[in-house]
C-alpha positions as CSV (number, residue, x, y, z in Angstrom):
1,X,183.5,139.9,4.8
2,X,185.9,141.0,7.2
3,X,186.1,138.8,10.6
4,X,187.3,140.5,13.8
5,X,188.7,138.2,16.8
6,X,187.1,137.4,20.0
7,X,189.0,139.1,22.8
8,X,191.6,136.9,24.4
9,X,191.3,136.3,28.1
10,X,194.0,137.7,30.0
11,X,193.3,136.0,33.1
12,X,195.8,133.6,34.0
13,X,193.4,131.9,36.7
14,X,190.6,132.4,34.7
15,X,188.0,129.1,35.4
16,X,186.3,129.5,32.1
17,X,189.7,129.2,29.8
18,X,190.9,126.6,32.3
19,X,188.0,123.7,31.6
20,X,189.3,124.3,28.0
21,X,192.6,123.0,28.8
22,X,193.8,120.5,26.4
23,X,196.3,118.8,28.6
24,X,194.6,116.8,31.9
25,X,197.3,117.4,34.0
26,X,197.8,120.9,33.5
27,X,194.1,121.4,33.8
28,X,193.9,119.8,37.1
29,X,196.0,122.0,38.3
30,X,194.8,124.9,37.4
31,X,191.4,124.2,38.5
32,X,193.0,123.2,42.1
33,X,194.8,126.4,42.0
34,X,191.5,128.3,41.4
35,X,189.5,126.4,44.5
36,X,192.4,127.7,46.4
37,X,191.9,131.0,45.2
38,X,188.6,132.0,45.2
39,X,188.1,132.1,48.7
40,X,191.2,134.4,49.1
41,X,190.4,136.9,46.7
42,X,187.2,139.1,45.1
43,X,186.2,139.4,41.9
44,X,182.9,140.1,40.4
45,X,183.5,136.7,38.0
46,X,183.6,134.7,41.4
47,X,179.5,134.0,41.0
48,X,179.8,133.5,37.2
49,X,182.0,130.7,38.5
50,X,180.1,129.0,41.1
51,X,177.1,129.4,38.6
52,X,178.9,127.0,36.4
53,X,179.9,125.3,39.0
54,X,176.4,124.9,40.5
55,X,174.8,123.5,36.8
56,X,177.9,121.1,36.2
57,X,177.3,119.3,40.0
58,X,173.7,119.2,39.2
59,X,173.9,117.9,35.8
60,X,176.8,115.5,36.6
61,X,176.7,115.1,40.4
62,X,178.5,111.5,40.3
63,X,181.6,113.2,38.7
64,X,185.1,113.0,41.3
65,X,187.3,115.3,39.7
66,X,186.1,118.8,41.0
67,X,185.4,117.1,44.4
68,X,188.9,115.7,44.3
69,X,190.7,119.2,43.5
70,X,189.2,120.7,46.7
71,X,186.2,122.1,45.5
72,X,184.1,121.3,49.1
73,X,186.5,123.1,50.8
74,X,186.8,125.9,49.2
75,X,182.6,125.8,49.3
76,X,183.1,125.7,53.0
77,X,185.1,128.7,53.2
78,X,183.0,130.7,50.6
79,X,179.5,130.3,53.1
80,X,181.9,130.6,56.0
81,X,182.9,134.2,54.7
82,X,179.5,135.0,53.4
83,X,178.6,134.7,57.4
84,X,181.7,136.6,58.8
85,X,181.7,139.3,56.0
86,X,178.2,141.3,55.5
87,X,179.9,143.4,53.8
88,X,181.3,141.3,51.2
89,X,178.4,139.4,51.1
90,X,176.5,142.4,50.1
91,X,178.9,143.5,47.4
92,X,178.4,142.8,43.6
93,X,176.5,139.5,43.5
94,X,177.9,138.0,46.2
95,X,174.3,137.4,47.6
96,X,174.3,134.5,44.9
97,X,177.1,132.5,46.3
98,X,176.1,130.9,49.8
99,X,172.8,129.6,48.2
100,X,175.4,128.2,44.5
101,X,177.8,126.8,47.3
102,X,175.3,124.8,49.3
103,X,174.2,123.3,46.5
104,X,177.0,122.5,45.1
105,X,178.1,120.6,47.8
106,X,174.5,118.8,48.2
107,X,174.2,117.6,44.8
108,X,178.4,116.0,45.0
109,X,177.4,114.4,48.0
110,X,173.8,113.1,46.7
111,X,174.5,109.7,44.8
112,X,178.0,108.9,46.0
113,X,179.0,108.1,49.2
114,X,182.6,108.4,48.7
115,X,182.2,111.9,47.3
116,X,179.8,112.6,50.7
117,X,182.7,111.2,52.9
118,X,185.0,113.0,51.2
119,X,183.2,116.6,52.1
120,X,182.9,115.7,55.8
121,X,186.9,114.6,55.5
122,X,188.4,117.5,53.9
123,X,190.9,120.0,55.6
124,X,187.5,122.3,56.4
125,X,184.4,120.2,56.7
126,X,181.7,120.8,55.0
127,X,179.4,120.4,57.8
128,X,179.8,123.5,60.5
129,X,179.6,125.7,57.2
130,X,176.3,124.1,56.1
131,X,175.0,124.0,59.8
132,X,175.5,128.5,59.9
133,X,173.3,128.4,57.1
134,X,170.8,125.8,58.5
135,X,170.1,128.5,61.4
136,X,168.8,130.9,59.1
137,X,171.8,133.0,59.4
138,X,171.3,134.4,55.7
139,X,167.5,133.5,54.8
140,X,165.1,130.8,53.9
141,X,166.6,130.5,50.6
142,X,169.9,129.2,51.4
143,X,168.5,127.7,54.7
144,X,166.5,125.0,51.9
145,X,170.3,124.4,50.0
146,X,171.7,123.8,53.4
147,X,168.6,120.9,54.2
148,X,168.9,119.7,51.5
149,X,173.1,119.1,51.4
150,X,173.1,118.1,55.2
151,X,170.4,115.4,54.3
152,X,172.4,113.5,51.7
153,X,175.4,113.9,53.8
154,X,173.3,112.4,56.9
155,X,172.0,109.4,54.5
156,X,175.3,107.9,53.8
157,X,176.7,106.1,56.6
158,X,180.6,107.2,56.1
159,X,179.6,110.8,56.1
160,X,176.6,110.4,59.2
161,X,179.2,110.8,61.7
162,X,180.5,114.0,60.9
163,X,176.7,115.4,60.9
164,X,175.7,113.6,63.9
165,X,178.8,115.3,66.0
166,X,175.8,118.4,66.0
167,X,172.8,115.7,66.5
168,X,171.1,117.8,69.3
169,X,171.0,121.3,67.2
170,X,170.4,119.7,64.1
171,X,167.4,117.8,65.4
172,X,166.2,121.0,67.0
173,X,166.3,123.0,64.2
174,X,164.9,120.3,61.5
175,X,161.9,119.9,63.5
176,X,161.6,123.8,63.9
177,X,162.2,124.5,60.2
178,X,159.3,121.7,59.1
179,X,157.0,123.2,61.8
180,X,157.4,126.8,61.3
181,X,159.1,127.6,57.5
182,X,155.8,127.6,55.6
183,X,154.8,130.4,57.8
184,X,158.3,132.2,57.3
185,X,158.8,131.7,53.4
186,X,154.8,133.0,53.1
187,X,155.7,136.6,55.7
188,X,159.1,137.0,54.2
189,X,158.0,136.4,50.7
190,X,155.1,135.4,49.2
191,X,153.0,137.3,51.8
192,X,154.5,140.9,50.9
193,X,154.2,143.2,47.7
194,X,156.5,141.8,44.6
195,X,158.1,145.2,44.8
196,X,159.5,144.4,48.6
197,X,160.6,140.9,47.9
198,X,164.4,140.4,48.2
199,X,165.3,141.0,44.1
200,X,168.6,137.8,44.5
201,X,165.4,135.6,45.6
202,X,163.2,136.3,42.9
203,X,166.2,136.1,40.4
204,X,166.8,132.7,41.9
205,X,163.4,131.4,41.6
206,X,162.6,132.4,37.7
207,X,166.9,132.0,36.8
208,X,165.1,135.0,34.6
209,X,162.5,133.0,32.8
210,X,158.8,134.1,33.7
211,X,156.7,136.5,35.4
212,X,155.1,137.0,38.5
213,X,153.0,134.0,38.4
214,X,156.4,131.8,37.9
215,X,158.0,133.3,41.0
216,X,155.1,132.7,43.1
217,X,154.9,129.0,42.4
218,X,158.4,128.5,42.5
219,X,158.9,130.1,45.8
220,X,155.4,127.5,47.0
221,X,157.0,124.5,45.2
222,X,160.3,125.9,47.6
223,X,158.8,126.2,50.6
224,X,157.6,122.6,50.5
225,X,160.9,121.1,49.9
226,X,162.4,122.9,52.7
227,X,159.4,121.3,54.7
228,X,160.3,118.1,52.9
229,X,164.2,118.0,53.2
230,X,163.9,119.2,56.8
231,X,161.5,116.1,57.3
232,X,164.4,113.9,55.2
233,X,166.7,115.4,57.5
234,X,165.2,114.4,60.4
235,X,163.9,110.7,59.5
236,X,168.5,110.2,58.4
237,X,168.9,110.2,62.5
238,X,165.1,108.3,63.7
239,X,166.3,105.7,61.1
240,X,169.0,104.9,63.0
241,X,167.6,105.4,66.6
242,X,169.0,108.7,67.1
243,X,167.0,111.5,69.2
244,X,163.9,109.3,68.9
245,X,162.9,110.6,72.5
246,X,163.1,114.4,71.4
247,X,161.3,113.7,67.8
248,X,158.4,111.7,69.2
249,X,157.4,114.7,71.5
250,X,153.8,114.6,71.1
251,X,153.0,118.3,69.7
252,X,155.1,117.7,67.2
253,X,153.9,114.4,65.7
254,X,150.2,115.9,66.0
255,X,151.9,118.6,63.7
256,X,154.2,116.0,61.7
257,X,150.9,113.4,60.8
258,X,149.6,116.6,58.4
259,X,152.5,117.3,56.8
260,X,151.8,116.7,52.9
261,X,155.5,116.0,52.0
262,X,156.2,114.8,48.2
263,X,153.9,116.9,46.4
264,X,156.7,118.9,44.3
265,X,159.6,116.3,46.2
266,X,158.4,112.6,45.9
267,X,161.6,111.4,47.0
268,X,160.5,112.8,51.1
269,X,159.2,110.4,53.3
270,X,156.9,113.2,54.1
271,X,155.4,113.7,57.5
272,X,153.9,109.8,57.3
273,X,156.9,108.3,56.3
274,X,158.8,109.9,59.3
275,X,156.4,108.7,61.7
276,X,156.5,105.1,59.9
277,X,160.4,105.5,60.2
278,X,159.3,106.3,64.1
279,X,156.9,103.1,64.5
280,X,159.7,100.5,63.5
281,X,161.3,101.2,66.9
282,X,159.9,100.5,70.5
283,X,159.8,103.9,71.5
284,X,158.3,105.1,68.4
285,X,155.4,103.4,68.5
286,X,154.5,103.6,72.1
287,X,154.7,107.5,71.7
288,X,152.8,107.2,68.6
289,X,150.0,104.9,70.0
290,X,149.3,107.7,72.4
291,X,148.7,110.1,70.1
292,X,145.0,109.7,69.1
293,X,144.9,112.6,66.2
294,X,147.9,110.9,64.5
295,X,146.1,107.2,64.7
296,X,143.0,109.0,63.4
297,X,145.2,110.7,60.7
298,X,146.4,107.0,59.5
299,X,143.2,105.6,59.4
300,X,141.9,108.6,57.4
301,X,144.8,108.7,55.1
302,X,144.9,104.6,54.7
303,X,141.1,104.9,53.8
304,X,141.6,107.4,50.4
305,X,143.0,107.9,47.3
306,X,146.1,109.5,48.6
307,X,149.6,108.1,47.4
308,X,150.7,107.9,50.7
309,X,147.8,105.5,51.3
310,X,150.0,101.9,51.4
311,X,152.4,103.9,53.6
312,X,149.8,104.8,56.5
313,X,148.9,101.0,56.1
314,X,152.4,99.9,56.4
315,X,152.6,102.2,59.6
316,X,149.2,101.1,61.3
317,X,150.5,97.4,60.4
318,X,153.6,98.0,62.2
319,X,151.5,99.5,65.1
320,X,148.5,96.4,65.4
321,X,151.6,93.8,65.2
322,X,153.4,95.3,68.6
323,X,151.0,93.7,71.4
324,X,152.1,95.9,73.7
325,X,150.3,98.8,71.8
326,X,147.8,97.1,69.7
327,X,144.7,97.4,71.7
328,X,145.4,100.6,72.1
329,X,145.2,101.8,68.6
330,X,142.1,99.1,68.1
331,X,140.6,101.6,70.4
332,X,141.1,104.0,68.3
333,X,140.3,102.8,65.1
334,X,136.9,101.3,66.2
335,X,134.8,100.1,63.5
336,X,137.5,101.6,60.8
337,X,138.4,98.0,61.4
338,X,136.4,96.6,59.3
339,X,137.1,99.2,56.5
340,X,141.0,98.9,56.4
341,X,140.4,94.9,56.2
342,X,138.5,95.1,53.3
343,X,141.5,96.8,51.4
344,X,142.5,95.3,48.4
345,X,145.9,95.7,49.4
346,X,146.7,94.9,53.1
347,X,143.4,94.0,54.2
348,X,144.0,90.6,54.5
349,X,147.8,91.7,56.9
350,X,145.1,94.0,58.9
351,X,142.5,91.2,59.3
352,X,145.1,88.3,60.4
353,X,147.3,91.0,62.9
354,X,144.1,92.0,64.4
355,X,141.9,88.6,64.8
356,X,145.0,86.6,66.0
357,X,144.3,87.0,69.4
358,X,140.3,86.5,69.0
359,X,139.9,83.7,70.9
360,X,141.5,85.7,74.0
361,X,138.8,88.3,73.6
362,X,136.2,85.7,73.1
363,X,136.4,83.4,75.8
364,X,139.5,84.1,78.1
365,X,137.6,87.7,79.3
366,X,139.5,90.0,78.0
367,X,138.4,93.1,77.7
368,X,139.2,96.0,75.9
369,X,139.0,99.7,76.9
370,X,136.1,100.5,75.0
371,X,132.8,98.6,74.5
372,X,133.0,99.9,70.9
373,X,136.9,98.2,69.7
374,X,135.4,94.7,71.3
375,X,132.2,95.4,69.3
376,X,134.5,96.3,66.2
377,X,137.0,93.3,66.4
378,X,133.9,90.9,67.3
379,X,131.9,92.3,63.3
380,X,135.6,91.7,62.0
381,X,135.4,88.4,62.9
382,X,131.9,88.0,61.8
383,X,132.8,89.0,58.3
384,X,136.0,87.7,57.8
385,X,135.4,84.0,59.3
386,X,132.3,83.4,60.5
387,X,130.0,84.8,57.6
388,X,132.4,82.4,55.1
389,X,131.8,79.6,57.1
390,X,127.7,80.1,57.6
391,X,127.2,80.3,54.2
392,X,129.1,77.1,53.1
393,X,126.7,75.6,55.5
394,X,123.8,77.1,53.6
395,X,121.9,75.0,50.9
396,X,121.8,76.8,47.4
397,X,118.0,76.5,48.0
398,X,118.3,79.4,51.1
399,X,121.6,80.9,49.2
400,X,119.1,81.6,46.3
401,X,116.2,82.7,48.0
402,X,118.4,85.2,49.6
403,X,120.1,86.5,46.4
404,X,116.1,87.0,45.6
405,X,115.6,89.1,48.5
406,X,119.0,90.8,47.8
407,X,117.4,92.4,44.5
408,X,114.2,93.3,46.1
409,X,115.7,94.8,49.3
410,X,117.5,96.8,46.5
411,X,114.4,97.7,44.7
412,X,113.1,98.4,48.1
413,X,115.8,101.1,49.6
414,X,115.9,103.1,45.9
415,X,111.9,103.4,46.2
416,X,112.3,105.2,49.6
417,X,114.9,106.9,49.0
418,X,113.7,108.5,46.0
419,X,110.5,109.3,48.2
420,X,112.4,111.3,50.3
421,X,112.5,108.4,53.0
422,X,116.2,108.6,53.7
423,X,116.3,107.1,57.3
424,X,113.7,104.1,55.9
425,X,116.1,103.0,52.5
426,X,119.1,103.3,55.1
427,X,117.4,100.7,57.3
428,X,116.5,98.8,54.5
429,X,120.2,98.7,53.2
430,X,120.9,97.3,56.2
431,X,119.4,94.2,56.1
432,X,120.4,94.0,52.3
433,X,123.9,94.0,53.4
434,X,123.3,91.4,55.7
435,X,121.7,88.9,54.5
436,X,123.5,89.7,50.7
437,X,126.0,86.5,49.8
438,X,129.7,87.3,49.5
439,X,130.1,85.9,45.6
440,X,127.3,88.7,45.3
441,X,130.0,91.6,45.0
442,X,128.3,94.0,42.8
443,X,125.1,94.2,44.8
444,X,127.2,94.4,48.2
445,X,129.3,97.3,46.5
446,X,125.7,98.9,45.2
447,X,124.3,98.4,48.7
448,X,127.1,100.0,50.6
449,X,127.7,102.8,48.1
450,X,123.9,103.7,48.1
451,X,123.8,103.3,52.3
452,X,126.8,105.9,52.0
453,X,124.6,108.5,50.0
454,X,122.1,108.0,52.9
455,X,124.2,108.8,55.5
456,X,125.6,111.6,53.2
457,X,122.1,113.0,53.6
458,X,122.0,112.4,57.6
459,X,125.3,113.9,58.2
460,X,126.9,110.9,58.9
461,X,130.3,111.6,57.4
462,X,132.0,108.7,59.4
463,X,129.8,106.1,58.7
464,X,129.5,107.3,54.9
465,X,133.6,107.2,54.3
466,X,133.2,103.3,56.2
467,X,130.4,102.4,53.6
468,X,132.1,104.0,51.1
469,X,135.1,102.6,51.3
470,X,134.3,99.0,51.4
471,X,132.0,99.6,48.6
472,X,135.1,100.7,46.5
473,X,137.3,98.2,48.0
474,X,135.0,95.3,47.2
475,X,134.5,96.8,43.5
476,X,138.3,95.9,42.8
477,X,141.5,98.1,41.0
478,X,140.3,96.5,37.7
479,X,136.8,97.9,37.6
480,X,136.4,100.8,41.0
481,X,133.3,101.7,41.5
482,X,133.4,106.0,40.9
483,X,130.4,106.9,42.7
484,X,131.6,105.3,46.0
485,X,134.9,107.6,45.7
486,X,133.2,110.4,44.8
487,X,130.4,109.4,47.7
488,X,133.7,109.1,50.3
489,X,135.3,113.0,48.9
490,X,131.8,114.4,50.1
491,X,132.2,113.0,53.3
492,X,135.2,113.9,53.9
493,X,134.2,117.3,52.9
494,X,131.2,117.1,55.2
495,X,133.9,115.8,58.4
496,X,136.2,119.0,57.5
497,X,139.2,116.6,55.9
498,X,139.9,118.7,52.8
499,X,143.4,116.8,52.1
500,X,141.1,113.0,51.6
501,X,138.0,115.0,49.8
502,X,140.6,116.2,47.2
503,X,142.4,112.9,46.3
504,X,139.1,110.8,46.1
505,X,137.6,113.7,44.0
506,X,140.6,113.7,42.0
507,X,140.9,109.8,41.1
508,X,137.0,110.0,40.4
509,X,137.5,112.4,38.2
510,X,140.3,110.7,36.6
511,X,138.6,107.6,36.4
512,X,135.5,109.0,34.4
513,X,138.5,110.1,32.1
514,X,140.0,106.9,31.5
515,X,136.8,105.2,30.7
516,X,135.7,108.2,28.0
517,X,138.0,110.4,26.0
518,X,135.4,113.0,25.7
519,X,134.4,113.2,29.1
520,X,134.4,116.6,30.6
521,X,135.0,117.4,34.5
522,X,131.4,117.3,35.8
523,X,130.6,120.6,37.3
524,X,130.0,119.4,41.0
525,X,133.9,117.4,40.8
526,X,135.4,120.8,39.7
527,X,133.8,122.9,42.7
528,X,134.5,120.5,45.0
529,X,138.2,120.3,43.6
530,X,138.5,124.5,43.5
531,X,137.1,124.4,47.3
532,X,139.9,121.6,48.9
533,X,142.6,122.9,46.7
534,X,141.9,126.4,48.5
535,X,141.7,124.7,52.2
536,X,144.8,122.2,50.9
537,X,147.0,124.9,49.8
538,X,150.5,124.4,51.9
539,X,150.2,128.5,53.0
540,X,146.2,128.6,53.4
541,X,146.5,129.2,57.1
542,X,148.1,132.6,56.8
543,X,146.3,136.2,56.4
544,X,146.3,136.3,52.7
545,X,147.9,139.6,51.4
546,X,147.7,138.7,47.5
């Protein structure tokens, strides 16, 4: 069988035939030659290159060599002339290499902060290039690359400098992009007809694998990481004190504390680690504490099954330990109080922060701005210290006749209830809960959880999330109780928070998983789970043209 040749490159600078090189030196120096060159010159094979170029950084982004040969500079000058020259750009498949380039440099400059030094410190710096890109100069595709890159640079401290020189416009423009680039990727593509969308963004998104269906979630899953990275971007200079003033303004941290963040891009601090970032400084968390929808948003997002829960702890922590705010956001939390201490997690930090100026409140006469945050700190106390110490002053005589009166208070509230009685078995809860023991956890989680479904039924959504909550918390990680969580998702759904009804729904349904492998999604959890992914959907508050 006859064999015919491959044909031979003829290409002296020919990137391809240059990584096969057998000797090191002379393929150093070829490849340095080329970085050179590419800027300088046009050829069709120029995004074949940076395509390689783009999956070698991203599968080996701790690697020196092409960074040492000059590769971020020549980047630079490739998005610099992609923004001087349309008509280059618009050439061939140009199109392709401001969004390759951006990346390329982001992903060197990720890991290693040598390599992200060494892109600020080259003969053309990185930076301004990335920074045309950032301002949408091109589009929301390479606008995300350009986040992304400028974020890792701004995380290292060698290379910070060289992005804070632009501090002012960068700030501006992260905060911009996070408040307004949902909106922009959903007009400018997912909004309009597949037939109108930009083809070099659609090839981007499916890299030619997949339909219609792929493109749309790709270009969803993008649009949240250019939320995210700007977010990153943004929390590089709060973390070290920079622009505080202009990032605390106070419509955009309302705007900032519902920012998902991490759902496709784990690694972003999200809108809630941002404003924790902003709550470790002075200024932060006076500007915070005067925010009351962001202090609601904590409390709401520390009281669910969110991942982000231990964070919105950490940042309410932060906020109750600063005196000169803490009463503040007591006001504010109110008898949430009481919920966040019984977390099996930080409860006890929450309980100790707030309670360790008691004795002020109690008998020096101070007085808080609301008659409802004395009220809430006073039941705190109550059922963190005083309850405990009552009831070692108890005789097991009186402990057990109440533990008998516990089960028929019980017996009691399910007869009315199930009468139709709702306000009556609520009542009746009431005393169960207080006169019920504290070693008498599962008939104080029973009693909460079933005084939630009450006030389910009244329409008390905040009071059912409180009742469910310390119903859950009191049932313990090793054992939760499910109907509490999936009590708390329908008040959360009945108070219009479709973000907390979804997680709690979620981890109820994964819980009755867990505990049967043949368990099936119960009809109710999926309808409430179709309804909050719809309201929870990152572009739901657009006019929907698909």
């Amino acid at each position: 069988m006859l064999k015919f040749d491959e044909p031979q490159c003829t290409n002296p600078s020919c990137f391809f035939c240059s990584m096969k090189e057998p000797n090191p030196f002379r393929r150093r120096s070829k490849l340095a030659a080329i970085f050179k060159e590419i800027p300088r010159t046009e050829s069709k094979d120029h995004v074949l290159v940076l395509s390689g170029l783009w999956n070698i950084a991203m599968s080996e982004p701790d690697d020196p060599e092409f960074p040492s040969l000059g590769l971020f500079e020549c980047m630079s000058k490739l998005i610099q002339k992609s923004i001087k020259n349309t008509a280059w750009l618009l050439k061939d498949q140009n199109i392709f290499i401001p969004y390759y380039a951006a990346h390329i440099i982001g992903s060197y400059a990720m890991n290693k902060e040598d390599l992200a030094s060494l892109a600020v410190e080259s003969k053309v710096s990185v930076v301004p290039a990335l920074l045309e890109l950032l301002r949408g100069r091109i589009s929301w595709v390479e606008q995300r690359a350009a986040a992304r890159a400028l974020g890792h640079l701004a995380s290292h401290e060698k290379s910070f400098g060289a992005v804070s020189v632009f501090e002012e416009e960068i700030v501006k423009l992260s905060m911009e992009i996070a408040t307004t680039c949902l909106k922009n990727v959903y007009e400018s593509f997912l909004g309009v007809e597949d037939s109108l969308r930009l083809k070099y963004q659609s090839d981007l998104l499916t890299r030619g694998l997949g339909g219609l269906e792929t493109e749309n979630q790709k270009a969803e899953e993008w649009g949240i990481q250019l939320q995210c990275w700007s977010l990153d971007l943004l929390n590089c200079f709060a973390s070290r004190g920079k622009s505080l003033d202009r990032i605390c303004e106070v419509g955009f941290l309302k705007k900032v504390s519902v920012m998902w963040g991490g759902l496709v891009n784990r690694k972003s601090p999200g809108g809630i680690g941002l404003i924790k970032t902003l709550c470790k400084t002075e200024l932060g968390r006076s500007r915070v504490s005067e925010v009351r929808e962001v202090i609601e948003r904590l409390c709401d997002l520390s009281r669910s099954s969110d991942d982000w829960k231990e964070m919105a702890l950490d940042t309410l922590l932060l906020l109750l330990k600063d005196s000169n705010v803490r009463y503040r956001v007591i006001d504010v939390l109110g008898h949430c109080l009481v919920d966040l201490a019984e977390d099996v997690v930080a409860g006890d930090r929450v309980a100790q922060v707030v309670l360790q100026e008691y004795h002020k409140i109690k008998y020096s006469g101070l007085k808080m701005s609301s008659e409802e945050a004395q009220r809430s700190i006073e039941n705190l106390w109550e059922v963190k210290v005083e309850r405990k110490k009552k009831e070692k002053l108890m005789s097991e005589t009186e402990l057990e006749e109440r533990r008998k009166m516990v089960k028929s208070l019980k017996k009691q509230g399910k007869k009315k209830f199930l009468m139709g009685f709702v306000e009556e078995a609520m009542e009746i809860y009431t005393v169960g809960i207080d006169l019920c023991p504290l070693d008498m956890i599962r008939d104080r989680v029973v009693l909460y959880s079933n005084r939630a479904q009450c006030c389910l039924l009244l329409k008390k959504a905040e009071s059912a999330i409180s009742d469910a909550t310390r119903a859950f918390c009191l049932s313990g990680v090793d054992d939760p109780h499910g109907k509490s969580l999936w009590r708390r998702s329908q008040a959360y759904d009945l108070k219009g928070s479709a973000r907390e009804s979804l997680m709690d729904c979620l981890a109820f349904v994964d819980q009755r998983i867990q505990h049967s492998s043949t368990e099936r999604v119960p009809y109710y959890a999926a309808q409430m789970i179709r309804k909050q992914m719809k309201d929870t959907w990152a572009f739901s508050g657009f006019d929907s043209k698909t």
